[in-house]
PDB file with one MODEL, atoms N, CA, C and O in Angstrom:
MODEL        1
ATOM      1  N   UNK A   1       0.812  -1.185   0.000  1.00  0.00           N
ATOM      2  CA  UNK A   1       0.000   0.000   0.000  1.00  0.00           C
ATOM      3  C   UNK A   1       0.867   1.266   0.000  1.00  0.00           C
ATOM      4  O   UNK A   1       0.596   2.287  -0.632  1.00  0.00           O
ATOM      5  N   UNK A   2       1.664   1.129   0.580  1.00  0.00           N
ATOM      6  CA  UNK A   2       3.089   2.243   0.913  1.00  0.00           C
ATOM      7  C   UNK A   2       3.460   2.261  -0.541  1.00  0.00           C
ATOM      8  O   UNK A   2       3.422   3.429  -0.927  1.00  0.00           O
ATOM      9  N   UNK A   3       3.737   1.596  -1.319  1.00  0.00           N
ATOM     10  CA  UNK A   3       4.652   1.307  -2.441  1.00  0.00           C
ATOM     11  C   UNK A   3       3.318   2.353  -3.685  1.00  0.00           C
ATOM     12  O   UNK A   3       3.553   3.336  -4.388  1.00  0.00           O
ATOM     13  N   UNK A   4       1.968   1.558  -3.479  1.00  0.00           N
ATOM     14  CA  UNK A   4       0.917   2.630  -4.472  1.00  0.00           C
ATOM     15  C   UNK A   4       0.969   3.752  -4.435  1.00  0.00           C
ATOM     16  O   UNK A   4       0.862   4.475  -5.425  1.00  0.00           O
ATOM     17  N   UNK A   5       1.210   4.278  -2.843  1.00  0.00           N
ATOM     18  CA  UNK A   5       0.882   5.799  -2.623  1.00  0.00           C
ATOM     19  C   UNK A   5       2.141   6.391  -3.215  1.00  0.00           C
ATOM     20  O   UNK A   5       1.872   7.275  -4.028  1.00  0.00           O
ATOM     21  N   UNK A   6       3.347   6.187  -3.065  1.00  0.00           N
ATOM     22  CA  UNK A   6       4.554   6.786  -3.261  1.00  0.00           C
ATOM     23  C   UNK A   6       4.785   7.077  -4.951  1.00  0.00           C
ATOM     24  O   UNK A   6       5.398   8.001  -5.486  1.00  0.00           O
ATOM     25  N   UNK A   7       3.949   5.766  -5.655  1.00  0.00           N
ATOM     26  CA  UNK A   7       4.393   6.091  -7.372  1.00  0.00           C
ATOM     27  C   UNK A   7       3.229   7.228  -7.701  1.00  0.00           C
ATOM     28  O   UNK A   7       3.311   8.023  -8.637  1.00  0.00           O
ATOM     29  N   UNK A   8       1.946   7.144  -6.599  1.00  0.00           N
ATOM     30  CA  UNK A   8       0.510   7.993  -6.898  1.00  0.00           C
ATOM     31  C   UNK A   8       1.242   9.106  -6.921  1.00  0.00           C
ATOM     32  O   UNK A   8       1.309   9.688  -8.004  1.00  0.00           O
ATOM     33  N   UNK A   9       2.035   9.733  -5.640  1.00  0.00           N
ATOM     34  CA  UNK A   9       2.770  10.960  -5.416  1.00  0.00           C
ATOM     35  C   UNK A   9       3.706  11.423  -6.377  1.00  0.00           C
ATOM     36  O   UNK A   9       3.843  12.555  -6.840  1.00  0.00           O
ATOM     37  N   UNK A  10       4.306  10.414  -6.597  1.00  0.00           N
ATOM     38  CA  UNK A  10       5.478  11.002  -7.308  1.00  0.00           C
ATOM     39  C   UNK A  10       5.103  11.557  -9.138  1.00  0.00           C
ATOM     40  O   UNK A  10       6.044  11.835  -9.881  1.00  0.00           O
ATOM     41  N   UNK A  11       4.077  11.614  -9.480  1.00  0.00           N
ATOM     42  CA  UNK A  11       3.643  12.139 -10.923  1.00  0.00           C
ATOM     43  C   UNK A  11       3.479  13.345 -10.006  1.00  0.00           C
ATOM     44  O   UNK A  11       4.454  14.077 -10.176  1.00  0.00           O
ATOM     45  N   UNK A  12       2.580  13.882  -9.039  1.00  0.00           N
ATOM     46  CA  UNK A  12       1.921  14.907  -8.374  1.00  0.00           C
ATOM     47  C   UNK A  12       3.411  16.076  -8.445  1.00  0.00           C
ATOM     48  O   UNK A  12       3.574  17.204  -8.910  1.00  0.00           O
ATOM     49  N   UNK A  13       4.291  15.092  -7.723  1.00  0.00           N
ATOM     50  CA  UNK A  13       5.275  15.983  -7.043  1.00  0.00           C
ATOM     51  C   UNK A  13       5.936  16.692  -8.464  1.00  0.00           C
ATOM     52  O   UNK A  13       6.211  17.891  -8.408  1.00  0.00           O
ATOM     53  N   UNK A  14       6.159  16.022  -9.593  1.00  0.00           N
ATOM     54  CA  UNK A  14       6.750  16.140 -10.717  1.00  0.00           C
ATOM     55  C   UNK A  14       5.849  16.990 -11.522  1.00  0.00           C
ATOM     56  O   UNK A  14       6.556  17.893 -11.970  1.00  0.00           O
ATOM     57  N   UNK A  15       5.031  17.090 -11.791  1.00  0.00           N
ATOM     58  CA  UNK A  15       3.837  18.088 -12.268  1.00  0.00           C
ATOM     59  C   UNK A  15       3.992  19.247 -10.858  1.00  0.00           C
ATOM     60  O   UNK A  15       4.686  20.243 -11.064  1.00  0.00           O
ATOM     61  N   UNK A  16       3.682  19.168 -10.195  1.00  0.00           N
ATOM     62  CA  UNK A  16       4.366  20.543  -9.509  1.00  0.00           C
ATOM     63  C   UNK A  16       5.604  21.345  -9.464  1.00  0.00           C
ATOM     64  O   UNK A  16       5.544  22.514  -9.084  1.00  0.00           O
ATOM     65  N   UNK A  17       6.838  20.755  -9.860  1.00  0.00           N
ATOM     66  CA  UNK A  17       8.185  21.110  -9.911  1.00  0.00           C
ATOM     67  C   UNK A  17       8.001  21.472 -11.512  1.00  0.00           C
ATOM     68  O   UNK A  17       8.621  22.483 -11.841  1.00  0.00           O
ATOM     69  N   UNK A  18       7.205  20.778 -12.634  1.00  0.00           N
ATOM     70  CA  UNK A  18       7.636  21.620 -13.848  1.00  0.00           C
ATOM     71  C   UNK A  18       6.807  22.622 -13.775  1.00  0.00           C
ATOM     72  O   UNK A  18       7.052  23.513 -14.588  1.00  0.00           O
ATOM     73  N   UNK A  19       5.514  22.872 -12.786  1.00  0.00           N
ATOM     74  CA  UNK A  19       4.584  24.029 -13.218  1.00  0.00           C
ATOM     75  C   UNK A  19       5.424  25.082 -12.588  1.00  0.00           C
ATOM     76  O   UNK A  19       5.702  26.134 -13.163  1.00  0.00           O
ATOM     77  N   UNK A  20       5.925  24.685 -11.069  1.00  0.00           N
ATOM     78  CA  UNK A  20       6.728  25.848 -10.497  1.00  0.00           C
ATOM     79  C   UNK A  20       8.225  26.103 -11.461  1.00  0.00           C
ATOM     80  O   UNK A  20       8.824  27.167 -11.300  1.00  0.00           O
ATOM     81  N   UNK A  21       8.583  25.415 -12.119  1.00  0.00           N
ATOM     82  CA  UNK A  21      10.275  25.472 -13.125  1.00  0.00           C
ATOM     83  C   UNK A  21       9.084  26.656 -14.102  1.00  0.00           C
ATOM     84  O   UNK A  21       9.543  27.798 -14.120  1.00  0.00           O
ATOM     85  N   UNK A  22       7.954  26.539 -14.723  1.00  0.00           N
ATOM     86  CA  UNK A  22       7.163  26.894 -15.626  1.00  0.00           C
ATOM     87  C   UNK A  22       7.074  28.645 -15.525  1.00  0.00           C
ATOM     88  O   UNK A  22       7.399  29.591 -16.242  1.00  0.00           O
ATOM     89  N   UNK A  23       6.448  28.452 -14.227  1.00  0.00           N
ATOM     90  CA  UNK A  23       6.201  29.837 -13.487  1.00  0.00           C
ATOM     91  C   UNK A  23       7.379  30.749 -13.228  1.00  0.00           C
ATOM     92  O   UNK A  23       7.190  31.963 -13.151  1.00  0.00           O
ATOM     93  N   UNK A  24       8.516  30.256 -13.099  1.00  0.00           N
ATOM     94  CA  UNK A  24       9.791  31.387 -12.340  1.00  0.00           C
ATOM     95  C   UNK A  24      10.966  31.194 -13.381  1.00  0.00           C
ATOM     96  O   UNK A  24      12.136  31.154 -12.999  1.00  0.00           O
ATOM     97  N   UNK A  25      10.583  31.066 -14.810  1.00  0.00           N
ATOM     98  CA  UNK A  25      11.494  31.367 -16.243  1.00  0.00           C
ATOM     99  C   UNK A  25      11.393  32.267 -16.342  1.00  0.00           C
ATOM    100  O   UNK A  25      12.473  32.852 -16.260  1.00  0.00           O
ATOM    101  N   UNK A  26      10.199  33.170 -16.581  1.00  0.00           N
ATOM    102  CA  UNK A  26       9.745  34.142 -16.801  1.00  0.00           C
ATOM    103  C   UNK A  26      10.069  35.085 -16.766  1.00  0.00           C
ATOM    104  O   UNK A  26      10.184  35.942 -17.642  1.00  0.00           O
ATOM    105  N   UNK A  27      10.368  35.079 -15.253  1.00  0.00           N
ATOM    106  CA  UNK A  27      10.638  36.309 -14.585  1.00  0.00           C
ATOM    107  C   UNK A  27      12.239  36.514 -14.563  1.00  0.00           C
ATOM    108  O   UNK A  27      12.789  37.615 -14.568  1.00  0.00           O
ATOM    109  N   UNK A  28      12.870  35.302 -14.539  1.00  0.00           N
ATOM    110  CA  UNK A  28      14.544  34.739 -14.403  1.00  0.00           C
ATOM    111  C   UNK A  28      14.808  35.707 -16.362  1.00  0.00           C
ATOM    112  O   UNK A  28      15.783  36.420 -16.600  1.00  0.00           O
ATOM    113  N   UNK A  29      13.982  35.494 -17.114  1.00  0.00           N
ATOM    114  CA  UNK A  29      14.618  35.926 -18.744  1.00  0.00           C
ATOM    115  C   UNK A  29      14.403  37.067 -18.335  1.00  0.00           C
ATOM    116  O   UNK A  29      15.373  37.825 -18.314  1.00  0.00           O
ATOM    117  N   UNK A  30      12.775  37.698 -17.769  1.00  0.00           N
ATOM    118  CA  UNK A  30      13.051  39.266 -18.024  1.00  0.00           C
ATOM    119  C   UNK A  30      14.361  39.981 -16.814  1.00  0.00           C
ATOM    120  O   UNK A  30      15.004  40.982 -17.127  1.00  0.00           O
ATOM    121  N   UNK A  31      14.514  39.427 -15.783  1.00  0.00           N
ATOM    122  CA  UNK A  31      15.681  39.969 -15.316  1.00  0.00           C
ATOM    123  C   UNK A  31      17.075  40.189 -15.801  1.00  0.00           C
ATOM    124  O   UNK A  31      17.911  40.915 -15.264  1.00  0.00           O
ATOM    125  N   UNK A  32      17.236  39.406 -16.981  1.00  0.00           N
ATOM    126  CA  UNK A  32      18.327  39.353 -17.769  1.00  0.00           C
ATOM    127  C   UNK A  32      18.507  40.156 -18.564  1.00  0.00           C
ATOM    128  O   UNK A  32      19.537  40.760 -18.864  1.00  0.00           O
ATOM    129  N   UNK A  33      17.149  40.224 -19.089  1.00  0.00           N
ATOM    130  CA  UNK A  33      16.823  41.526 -20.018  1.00  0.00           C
ATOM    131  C   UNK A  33      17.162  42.564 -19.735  1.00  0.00           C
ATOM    132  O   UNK A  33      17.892  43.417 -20.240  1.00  0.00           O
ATOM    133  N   UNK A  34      16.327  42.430 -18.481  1.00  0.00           N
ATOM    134  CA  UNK A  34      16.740  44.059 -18.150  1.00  0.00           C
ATOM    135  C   UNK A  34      17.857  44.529 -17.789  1.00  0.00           C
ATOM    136  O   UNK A  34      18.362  45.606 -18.107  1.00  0.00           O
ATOM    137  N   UNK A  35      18.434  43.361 -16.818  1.00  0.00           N
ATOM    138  CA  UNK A  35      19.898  43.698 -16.535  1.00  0.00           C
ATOM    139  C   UNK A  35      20.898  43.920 -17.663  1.00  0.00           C
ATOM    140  O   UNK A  35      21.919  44.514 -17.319  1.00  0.00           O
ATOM    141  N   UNK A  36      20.813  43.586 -18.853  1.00  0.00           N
ATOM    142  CA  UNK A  36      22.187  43.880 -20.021  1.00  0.00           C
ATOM    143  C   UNK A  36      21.571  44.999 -20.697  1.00  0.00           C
ATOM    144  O   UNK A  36      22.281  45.683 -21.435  1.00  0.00           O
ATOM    145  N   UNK A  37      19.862  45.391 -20.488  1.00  0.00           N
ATOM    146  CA  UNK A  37      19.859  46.520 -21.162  1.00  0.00           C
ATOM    147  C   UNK A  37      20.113  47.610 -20.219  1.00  0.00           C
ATOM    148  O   UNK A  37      20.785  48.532 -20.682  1.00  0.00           O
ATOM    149  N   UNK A  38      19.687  47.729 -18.861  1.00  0.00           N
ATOM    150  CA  UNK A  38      20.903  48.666 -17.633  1.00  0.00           C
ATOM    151  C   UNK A  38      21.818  48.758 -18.007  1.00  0.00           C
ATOM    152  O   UNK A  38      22.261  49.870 -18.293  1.00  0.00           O
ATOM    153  N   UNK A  39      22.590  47.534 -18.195  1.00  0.00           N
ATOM    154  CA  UNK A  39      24.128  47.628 -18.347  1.00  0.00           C
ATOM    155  C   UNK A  39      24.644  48.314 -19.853  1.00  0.00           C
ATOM    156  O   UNK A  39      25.693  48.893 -20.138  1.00  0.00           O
ATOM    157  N   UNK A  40      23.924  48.118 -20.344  1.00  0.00           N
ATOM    158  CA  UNK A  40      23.775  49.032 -21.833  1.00  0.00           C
ATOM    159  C   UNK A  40      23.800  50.533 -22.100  1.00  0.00           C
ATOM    160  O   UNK A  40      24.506  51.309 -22.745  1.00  0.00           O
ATOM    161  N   UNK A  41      22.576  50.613 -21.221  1.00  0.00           N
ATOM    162  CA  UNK A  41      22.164  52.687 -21.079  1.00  0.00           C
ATOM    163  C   UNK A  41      23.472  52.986 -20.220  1.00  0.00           C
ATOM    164  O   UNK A  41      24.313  53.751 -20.692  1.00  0.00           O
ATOM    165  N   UNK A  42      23.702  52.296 -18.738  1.00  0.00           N
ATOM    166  CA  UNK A  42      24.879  52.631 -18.310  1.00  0.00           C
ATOM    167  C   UNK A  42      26.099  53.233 -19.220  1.00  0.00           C
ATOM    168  O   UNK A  42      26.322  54.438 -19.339  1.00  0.00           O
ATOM    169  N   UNK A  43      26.928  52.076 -19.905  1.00  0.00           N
ATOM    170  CA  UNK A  43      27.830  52.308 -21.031  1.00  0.00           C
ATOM    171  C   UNK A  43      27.519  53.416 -21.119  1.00  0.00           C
ATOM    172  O   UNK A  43      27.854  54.339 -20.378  1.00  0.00           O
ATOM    173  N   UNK A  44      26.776  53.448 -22.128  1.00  0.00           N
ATOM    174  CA  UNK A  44      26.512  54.825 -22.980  1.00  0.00           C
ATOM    175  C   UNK A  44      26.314  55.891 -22.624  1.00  0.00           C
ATOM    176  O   UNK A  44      26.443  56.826 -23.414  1.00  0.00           O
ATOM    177  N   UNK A  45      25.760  56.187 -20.703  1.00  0.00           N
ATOM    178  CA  UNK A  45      25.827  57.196 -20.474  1.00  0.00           C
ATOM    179  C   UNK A  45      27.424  57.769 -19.878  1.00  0.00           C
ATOM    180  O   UNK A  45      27.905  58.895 -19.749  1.00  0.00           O
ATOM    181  N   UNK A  46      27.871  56.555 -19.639  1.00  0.00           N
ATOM    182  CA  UNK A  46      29.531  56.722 -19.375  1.00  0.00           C
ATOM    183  C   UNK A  46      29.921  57.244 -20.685  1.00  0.00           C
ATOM    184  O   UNK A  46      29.984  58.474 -20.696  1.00  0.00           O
ATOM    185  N   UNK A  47      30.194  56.681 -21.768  1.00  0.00           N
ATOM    186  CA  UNK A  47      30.894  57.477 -22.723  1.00  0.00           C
ATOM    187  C   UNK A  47      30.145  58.632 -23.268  1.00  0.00           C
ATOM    188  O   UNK A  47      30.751  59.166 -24.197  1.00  0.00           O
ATOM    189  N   UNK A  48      28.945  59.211 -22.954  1.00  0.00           N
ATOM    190  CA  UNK A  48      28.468  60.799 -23.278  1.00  0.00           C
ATOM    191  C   UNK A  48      29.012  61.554 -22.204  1.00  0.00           C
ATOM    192  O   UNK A  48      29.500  62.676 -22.338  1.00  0.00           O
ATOM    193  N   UNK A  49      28.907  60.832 -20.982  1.00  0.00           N
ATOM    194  CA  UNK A  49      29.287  61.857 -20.026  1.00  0.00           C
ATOM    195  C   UNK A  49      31.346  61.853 -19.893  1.00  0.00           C
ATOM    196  O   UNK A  49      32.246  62.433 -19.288  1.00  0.00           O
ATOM    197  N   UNK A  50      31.185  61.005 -20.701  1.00  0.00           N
ATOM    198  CA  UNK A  50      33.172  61.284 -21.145  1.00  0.00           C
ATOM    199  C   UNK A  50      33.519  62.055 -22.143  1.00  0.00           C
ATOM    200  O   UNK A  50      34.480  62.823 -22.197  1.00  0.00           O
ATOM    201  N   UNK A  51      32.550  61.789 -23.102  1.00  0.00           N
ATOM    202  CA  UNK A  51      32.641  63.230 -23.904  1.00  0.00           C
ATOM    203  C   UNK A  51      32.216  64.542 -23.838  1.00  0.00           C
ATOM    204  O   UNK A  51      32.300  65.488 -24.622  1.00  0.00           O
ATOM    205  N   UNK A  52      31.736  64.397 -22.720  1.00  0.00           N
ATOM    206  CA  UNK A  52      31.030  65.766 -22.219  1.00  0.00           C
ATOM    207  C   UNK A  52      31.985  66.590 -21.338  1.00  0.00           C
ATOM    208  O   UNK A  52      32.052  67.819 -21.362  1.00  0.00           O
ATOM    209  N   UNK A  53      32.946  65.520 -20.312  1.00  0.00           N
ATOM    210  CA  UNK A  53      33.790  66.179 -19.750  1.00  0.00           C
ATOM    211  C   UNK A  53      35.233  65.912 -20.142  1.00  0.00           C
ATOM    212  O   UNK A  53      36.048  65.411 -19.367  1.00  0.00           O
ATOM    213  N   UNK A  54      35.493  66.263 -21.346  1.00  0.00           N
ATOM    214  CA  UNK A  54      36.655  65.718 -21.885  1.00  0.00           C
ATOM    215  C   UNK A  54      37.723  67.195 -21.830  1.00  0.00           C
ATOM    216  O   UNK A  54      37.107  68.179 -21.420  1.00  0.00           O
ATOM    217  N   UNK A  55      38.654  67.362 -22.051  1.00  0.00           N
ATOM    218  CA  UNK A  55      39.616  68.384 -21.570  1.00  0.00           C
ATOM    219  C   UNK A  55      39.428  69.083 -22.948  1.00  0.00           C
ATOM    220  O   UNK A  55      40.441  69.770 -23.081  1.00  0.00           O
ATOM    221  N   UNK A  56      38.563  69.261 -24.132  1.00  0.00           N
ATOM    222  CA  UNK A  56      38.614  69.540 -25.088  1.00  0.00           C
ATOM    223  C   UNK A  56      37.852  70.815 -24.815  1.00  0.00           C
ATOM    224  O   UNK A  56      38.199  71.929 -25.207  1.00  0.00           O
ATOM    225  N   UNK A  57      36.500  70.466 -23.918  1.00  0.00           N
ATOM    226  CA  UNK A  57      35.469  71.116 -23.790  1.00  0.00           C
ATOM    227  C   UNK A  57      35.521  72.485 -22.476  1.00  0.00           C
ATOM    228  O   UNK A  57      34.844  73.504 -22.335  1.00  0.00           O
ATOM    229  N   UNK A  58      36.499  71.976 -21.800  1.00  0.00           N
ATOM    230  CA  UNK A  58      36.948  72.676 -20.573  1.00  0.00           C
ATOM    231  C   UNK A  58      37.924  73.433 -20.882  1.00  0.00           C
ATOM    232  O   UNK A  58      38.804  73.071 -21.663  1.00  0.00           O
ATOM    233  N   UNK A  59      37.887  75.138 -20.035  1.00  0.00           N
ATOM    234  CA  UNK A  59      38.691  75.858 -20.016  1.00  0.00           C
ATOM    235  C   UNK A  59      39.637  75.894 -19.470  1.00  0.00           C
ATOM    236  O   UNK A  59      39.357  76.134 -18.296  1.00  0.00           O
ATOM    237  N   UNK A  60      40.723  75.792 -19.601  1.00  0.00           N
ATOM    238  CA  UNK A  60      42.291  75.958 -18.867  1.00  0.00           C
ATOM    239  C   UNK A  60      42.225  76.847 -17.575  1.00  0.00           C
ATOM    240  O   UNK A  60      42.379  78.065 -17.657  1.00  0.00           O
ATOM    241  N   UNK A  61      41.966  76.143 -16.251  1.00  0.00           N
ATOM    242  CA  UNK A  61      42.041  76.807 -15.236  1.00  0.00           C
ATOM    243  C   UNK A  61      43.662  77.612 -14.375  1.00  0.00           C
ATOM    244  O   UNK A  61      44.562  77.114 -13.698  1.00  0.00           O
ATOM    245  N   UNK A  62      43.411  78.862 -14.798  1.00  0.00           N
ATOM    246  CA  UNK A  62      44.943  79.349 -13.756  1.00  0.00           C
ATOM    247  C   UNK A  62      45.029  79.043 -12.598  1.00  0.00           C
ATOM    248  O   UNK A  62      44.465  79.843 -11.851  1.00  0.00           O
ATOM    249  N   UNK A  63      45.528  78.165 -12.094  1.00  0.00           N
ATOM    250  CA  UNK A  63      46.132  78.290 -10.875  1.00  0.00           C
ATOM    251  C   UNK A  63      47.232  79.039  -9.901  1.00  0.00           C
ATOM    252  O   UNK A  63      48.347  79.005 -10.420  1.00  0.00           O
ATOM    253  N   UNK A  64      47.204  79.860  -8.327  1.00  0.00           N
ATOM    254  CA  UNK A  64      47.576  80.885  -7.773  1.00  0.00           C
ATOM    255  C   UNK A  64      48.650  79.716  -8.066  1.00  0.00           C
ATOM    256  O   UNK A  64      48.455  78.503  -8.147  1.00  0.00           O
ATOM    257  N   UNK A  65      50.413  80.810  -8.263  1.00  0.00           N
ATOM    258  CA  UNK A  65      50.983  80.012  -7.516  1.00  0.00           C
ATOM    259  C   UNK A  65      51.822  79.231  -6.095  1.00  0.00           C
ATOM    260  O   UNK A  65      51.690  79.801  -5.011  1.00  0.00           O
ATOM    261  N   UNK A  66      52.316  78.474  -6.131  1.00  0.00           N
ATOM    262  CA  UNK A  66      52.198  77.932  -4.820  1.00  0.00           C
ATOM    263  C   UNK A  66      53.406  78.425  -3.463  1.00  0.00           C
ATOM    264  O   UNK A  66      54.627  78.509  -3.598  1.00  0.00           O
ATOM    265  N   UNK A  67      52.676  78.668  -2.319  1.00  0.00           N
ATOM    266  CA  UNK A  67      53.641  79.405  -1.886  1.00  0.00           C
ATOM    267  C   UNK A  67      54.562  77.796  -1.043  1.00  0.00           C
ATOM    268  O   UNK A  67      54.278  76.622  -0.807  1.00  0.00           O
ATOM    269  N   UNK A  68      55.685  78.691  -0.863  1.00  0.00           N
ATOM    270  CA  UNK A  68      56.805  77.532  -0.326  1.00  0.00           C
ATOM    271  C   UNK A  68      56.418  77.126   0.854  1.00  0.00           C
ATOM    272  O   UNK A  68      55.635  77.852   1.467  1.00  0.00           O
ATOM    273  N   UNK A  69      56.709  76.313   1.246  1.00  0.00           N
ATOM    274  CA  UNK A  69      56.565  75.489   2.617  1.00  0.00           C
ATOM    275  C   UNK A  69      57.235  75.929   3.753  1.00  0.00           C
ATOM    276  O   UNK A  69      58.390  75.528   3.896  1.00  0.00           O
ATOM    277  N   UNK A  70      56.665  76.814   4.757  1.00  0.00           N
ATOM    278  CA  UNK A  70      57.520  77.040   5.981  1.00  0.00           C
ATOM    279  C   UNK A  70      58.330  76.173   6.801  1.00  0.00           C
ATOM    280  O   UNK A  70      59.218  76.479   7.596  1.00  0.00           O
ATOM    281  N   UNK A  71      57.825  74.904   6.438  1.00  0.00           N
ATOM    282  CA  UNK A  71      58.782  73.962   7.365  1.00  0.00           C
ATOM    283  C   UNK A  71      60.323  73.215   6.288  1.00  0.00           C
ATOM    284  O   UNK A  71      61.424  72.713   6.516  1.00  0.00           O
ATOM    285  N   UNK A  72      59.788  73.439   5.539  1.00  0.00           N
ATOM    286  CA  UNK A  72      61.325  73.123   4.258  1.00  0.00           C
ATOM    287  C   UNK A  72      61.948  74.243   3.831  1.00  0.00           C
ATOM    288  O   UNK A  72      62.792  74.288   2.935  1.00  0.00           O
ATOM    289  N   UNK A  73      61.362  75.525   4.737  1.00  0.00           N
ATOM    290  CA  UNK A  73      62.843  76.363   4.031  1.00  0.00           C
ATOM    291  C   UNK A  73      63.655  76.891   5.120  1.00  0.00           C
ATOM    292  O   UNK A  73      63.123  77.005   6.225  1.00  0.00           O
ATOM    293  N   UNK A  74      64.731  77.188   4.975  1.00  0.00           N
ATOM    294  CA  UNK A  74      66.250  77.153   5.471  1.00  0.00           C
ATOM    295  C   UNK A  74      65.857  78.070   6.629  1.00  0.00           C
ATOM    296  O   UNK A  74      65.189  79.048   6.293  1.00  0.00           O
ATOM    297  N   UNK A  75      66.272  77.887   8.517  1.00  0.00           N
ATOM    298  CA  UNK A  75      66.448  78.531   9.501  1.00  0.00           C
ATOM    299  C   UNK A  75      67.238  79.411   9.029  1.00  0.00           C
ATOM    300  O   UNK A  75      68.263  79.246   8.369  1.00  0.00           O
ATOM    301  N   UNK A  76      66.388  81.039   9.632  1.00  0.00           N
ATOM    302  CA  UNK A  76      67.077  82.254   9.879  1.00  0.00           C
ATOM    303  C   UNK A  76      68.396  82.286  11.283  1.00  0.00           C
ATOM    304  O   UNK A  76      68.128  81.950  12.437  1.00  0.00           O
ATOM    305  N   UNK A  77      69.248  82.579  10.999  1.00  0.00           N
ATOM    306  CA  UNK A  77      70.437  82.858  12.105  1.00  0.00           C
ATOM    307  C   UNK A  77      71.157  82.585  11.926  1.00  0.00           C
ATOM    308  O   UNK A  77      72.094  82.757  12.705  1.00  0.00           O
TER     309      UNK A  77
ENDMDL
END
């Protein structure tokens, strides 16, 4: 009787594991999707925003220049 119930179960259990494998593809492809197309817009907003701040586009900032270091220059006396 043990031996009927266990082969009865085991179609049950197997029809539940492909409906649940069935159910959570779905969602497993569109995460993929979306993740390489993120990773996509990303890229691309990296290289606009590299051409945006590229040294081509920017003005040559003057800098004061630098005064000497009180502790590296030579004792008075």
């Amino acid at each position: 009787m043990t031996s009927s119930h266990r082969s009865d179960s085991a179609p049950v259990n197997r029809q539940s594991a492909e409906v649940a494998v069935g159910l959570l593809v779905p969602p497993v492809l569109l995460g993929i999707l979306v993740t390489r197309a993120l990773a996509d817009g990303l890229t691309q907003l990296g290289l606009v925003s590299e051409q945006l701040f590229s040294g081509d586009r920017l003005p040559n900032l003057k800098m004061p220049p630098i005064a000497p270091d009180i502790a590296t220059s030579a004792p008075e006396g």
